[in-house]
KOLLUMKE-890425 format. One record per residue (C-alpha): residue in three letters; x, y, z. Coordinates in steps of 0.001 Angstrom, whole numbers, padded with zeros to 6 digits, always signed. Example, Ala and Ser with C-alpha at 12.3 -4.5 7.8 and 13.67 -1.06 7.14 Angstrom:
<pts>
ALA+012300-004500+007800SER+013670-001060+007140
</pts>
This chain:
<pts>
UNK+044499+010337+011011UNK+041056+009119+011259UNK+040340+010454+014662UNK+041826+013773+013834UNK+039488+014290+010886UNK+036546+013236+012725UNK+037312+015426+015746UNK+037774+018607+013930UNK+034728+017595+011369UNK+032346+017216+014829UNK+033875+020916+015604UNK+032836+022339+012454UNK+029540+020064+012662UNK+028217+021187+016229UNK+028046+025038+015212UNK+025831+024532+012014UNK+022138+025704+012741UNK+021581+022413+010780UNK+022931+020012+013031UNK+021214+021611+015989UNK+018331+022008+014355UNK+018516+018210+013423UNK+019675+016859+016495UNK+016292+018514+018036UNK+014165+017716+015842UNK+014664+014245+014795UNK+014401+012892+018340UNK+010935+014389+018865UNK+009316+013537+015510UNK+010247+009873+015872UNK+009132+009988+019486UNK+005646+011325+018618UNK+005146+008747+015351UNK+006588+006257+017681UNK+003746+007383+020414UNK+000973+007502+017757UNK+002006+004313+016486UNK+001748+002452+019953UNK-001421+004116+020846UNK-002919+003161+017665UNK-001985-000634+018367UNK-003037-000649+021688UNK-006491+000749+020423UNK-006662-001933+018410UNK-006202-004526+020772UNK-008733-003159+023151UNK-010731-003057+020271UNK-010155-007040+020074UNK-010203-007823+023681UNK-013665-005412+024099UNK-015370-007520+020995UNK-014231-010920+022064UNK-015928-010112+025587UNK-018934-009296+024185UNK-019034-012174+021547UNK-018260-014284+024926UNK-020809-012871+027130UNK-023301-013102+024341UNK-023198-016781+024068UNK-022469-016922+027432UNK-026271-015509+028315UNK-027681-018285+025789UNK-026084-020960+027703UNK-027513-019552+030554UNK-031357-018890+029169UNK-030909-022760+027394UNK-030181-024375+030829UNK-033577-022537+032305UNK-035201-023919+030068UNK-033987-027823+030285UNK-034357-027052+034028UNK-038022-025818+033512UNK-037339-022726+034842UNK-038244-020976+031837UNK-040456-021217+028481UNK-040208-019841+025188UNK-043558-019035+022993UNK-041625-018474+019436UNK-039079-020505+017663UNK-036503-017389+017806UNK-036658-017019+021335UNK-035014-020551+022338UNK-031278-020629+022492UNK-030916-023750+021715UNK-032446-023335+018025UNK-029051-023572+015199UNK-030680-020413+013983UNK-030600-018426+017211UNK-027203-019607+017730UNK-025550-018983+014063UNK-027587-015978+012604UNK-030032-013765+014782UNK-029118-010820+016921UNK-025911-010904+018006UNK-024788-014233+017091UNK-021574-014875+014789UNK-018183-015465+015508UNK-015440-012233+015273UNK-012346-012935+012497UNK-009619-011151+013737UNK-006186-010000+012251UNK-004102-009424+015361UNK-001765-006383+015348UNK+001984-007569+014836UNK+004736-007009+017080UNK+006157-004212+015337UNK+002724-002843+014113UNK+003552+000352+015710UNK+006721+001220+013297UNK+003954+001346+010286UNK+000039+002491+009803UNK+000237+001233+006259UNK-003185+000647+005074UNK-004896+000034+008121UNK-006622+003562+007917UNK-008162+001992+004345UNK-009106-001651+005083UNK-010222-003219+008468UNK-008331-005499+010963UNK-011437-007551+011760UNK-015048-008711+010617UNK-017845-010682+011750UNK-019340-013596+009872UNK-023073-015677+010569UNK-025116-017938+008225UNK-025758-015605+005346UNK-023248-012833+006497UNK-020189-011994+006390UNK-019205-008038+006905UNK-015959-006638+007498UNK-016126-003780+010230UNK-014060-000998+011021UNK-013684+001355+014017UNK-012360+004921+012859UNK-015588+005259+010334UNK-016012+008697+011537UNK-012563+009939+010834UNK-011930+013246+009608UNK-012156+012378+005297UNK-008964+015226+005175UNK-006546+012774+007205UNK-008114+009206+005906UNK-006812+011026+002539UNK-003527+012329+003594UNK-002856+009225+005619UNK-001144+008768+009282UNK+001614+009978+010893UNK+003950+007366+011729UNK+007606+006187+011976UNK+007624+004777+008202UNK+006363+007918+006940UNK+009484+010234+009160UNK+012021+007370+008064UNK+010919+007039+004370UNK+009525+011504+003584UNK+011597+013738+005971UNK+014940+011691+007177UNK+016183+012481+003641UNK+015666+015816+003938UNK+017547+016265+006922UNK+020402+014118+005676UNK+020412+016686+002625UNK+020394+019238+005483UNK+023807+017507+007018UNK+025314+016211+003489UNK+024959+018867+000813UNK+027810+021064+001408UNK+030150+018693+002865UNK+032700+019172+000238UNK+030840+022107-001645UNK+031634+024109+001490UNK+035825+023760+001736UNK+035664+025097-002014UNK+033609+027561-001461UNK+035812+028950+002080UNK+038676+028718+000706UNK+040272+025682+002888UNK+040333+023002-000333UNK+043848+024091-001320UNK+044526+023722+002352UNK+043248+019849+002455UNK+044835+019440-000737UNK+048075+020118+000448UNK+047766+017447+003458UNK+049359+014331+002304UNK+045560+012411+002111UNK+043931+012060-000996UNK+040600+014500-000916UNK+038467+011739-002297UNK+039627+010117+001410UNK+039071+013133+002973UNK+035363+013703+001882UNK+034684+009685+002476UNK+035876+010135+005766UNK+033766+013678+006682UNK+030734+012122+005080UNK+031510+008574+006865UNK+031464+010162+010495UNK+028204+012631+009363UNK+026764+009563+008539UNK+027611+007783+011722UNK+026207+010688+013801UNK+022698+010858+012082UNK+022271+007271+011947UNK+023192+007148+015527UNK+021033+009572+016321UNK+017889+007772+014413UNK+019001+004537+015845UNK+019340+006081+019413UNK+016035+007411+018986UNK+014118+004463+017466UNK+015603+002362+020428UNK+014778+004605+023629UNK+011237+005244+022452UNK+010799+001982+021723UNK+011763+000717+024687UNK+009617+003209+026906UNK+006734+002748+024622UNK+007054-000980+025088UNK+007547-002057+021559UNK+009264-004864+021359UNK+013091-003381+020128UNK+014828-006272+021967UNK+013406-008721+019792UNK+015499-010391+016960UNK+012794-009110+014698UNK+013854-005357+015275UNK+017615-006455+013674UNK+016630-006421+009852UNK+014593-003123+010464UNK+017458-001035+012205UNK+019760-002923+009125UNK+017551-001195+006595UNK+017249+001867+008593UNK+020949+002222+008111UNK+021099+001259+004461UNK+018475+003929+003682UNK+020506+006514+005528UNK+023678+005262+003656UNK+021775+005507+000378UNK+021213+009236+000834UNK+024531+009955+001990UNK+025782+008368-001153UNK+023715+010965-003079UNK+025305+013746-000993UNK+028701+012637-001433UNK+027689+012230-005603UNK+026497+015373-005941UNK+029309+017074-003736UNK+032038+015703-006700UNK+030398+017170-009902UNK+029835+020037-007975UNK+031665+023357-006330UNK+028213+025585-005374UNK+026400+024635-002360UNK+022839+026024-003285UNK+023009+024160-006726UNK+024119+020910-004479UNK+020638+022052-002402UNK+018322+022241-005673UNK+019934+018933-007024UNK+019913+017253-003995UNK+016223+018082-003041UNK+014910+017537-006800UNK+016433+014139-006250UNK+014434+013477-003139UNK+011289+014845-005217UNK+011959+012515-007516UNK+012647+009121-005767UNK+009988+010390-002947UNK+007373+011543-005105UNK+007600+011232-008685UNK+009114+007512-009335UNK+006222+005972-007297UNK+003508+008515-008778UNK+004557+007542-012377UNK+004575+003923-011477UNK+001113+003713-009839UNK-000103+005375-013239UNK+001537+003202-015278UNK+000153-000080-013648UNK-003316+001558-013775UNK-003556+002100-017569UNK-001558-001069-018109UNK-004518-002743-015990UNK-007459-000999-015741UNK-009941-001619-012812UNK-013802-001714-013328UNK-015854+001125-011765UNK-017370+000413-008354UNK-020754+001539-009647UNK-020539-001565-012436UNK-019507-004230-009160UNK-022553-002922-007322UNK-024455-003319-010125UNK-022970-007171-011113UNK-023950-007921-007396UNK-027380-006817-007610UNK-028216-008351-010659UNK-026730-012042-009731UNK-029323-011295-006181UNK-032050-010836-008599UNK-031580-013522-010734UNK-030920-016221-008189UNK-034387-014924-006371UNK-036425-014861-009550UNK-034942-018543-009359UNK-035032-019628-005653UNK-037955-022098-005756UNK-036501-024204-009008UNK-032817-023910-006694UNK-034849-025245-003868UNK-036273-028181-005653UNK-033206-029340-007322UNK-031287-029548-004194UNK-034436-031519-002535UNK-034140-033679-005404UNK-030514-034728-005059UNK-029901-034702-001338UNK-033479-035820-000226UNK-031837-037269+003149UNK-031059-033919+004237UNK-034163-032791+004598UNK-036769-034070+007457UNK-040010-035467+006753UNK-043349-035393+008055UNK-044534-031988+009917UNK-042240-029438+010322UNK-042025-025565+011834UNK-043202-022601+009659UNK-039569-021382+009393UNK-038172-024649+008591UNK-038728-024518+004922UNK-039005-021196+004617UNK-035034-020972+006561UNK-034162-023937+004282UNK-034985-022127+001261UNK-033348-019070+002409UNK-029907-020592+003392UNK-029933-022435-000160UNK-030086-019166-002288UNK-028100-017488+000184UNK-025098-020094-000596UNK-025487-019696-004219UNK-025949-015714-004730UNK-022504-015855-002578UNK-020993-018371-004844UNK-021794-016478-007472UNK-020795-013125-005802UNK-017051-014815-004920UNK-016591-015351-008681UNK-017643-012263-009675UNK-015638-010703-007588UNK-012374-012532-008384UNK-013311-011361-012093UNK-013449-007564-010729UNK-009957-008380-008274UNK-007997-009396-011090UNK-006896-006337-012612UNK-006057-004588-009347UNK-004012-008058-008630UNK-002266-007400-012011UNK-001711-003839-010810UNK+000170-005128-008052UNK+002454-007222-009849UNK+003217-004464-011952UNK+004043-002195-009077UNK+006297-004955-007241UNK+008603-005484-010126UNK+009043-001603-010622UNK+009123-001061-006991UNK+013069-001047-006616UNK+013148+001762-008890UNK+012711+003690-005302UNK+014469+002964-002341UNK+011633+005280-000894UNK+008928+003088-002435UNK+010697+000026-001547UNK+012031+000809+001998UNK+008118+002029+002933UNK+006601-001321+001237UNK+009076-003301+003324UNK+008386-001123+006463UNK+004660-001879+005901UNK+005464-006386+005466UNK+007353-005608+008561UNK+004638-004034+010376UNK+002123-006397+008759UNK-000030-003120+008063UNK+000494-003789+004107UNK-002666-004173+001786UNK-002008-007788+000552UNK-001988-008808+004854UNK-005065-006761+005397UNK-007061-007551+002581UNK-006437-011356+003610UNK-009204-010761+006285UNK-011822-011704+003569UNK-010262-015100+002737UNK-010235-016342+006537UNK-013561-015111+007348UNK-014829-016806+004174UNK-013031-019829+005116UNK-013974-019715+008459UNK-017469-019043+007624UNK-017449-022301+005595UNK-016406-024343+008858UNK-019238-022103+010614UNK-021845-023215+008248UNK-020889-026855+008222UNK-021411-027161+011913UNK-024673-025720+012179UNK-027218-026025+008663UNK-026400-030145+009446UNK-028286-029972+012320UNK-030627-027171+011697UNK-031632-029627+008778UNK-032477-032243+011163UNK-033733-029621+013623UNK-031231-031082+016440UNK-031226-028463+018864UNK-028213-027341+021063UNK-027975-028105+024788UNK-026781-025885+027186UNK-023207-027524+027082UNK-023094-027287+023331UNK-023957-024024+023532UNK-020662-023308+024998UNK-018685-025747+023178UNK-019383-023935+019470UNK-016291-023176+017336UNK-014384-019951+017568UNK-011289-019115+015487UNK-007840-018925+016784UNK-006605-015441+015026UNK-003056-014957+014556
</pts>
């Protein structure tokens, strides 16, 4: 009975506009965001390959200019120009170590917020900048975000699913043929679980089918056990509209009022759930103005200057083996002094900025328990952890180049305290982080 239901419901199916148009389209909008999504991650790691080479070749030309001069092949006449100064090696011209947050696996499936925050960052003594390569972008699509798989999956695979699903039953009323399935010794609740079951089956197969091929000529890895849980929740999704379409369908016998219902629904999972939630965690938990952070940061860099000298003297005070007697460079002091405030105006800018973080962190707890109010909000949030594009990964950048700053900073002031300068082999021996 089954097969004879699904046969003549593919009949039916294959001469609606809207399959055809579906079966055309679907293939091809997946296959472009699929595209877009692999050339964005393989920008990004030639982005990381391209910086590391430089970083390399950087230190690589110290090494080099250090040995000339323990070979005597070379001199230098200022203290900046010898490589083998701590200070030439940790914080002038191009020196610094890259932090990296390496694309995931399936980084291609979802841009997330990686058009907002950056993947990467550089840190020295006193600095540490995250960096980002699409600066320039047009403002227009930075706003309206990118085109990629999450975004067809999550925004317009609904709407073609209402395309397939809203007149499933609405249809046989509305022709005439209900009295005719009626009569057939099958209950019509089986009957529209079993037309709906195989329209389901043929638009998840054909998202499946799609995700899989271009995945698989793209290069993303689809083979992986990784890609399981995502083509799982692909299907759920899917199955969650189709329940909607089979709901509606029941309470109602008019096609274009299935349509309007059916559509206003995906307004208001799609667009209006996760508009009134965002709202609701921002007047629950205010954020302070950017202009009142800029201004907290300036005035803890003016204070601790106005200050610097009495800093200075303190730390002399209590750690007066750190510091070398007798004659010493110009910049020695001068550096020593410098490093000193720089450690406390960041200190105090970390704390500060925890203070100004903590609403938006409230925000986010808000949002996560309110989340499942919207399979659309929750299937794109999931899409995003899956594609490790999602803002609580990205903004983690500025806790490992902090940390790894720390570890920078504790290999080098030590011996730029002492003045021990760097041989040639050191040189090329200095720590580098292993990004993940």
């Amino acid at each position: 009975m089954m097969s004879h239901l699904f046969y003549f419901e593919w009949l039916q199916l294959r001469k609606t506009w809207s399959f055809r148009l579906t079966a055309l389209i679907v293939p091809v909008i997946i296959g472009y965001s699929l595209l877009l999504g692999h050339q964005r991650v393989q920008d990004q790691h030639a982005q990381i390959q391209e910086l590391l080479e430089s970083e390399q070749t950087f230190y690589d030309d110290l090494a080099e200019r250090r040995r000339a001069i323990e070979l005597g092949e070379s001199e230098v006449e200022h203290w900046f120009q010898n490589p083998g100064n701590p200070l030439v090696l940790a914080q002038f011209g191009g020196s610094g170590r890259y932090v990296f947050l390496s694309p995931k696996p399936l980084a291609a499936l979802a841009a997330g917020q990686s058009d907002l925050f950056p993947y990467y960052g550089k840190i020295a003594l006193t600095n540490r900048s995250a960096m980002r390569d699409n600066a320039l972008e047009n403002p227009v699509m930075q706003v309206a975000g990118p085109f990629d798989f999450a975004f067809v999956l999550v925004w317009l695979i609904p709407l073609f699913v209402i395309t397939i699903g809203y007149d499933v039953l609405s249809r046989e009323k509305e022709g005439g043929t209900l009295a005719l399935l009626q009569s057939q010794p099958v209950s019509i609740q089986k009957i529209l679980l079993m037309k709906v079951l195989f329209r389901f089956l043929v638009i998840s197969g054909i998202v499946l089918l799609s995700v899989l091929v271009f995945g698989f000529l793209l290069g993303i890895p689809i083979g992986s056990q990784a890609v399981i849980p995502v083509l799982l929740a692909i299907i759920a999704y899917i199955a969650f509209w189709f329940a909607l379409c089979v709901l509606v369908n029941w309470f109602s016998d008019s096609s274009a009022i299935n349509a309007i219902t059916l559509v206003g629904l995906w307004v208001l999972f799609v667009l209006i759930i996760p508009s009134l939630i965002s709202l609701f965690a921002s007047n629950q938990h205010p954020v302070p103005s950017r202009a009142m952070w800029v201004t907290d940061q300036r005035g803890i860099q003016q204070a601790v200057n106005e200050e610097r000298h009495t800093f200075f003297e303190s730390w002399k005070a209590d750690h007066p083996e750190e510091v070398m007697d007798g004659d010493t460079p110009d910049f020695y002091l001068i550096w020593m002094q410098r490093l000193l405030t720089n450690e406390v105006i960041q200190d105090r800018v970390d704390e500060a900025t925890e203070r100004f973080n903590s609403p938006r962190e409230q925000q986010v707890g808000v949002i996560s328990k309110l989340r499942p109010l919207s399979p659309s909000m929750l299937m794109h949030h999931w899409m995003q952890q899956v594609a490790g594009t999602d803002a609580q990964r990205l903004q983690s950048l500025d806790g490992e180049m902090r940390e790894f700053q720390k570890d920078w900073k504790g290999y080098f002031i030590p011996r730029f305290r002492q003045l021990k300068y760097f041989s040639a082999e050191e040189i090329s021996q200095i720590p580098r982080l292993d990004f993940d």
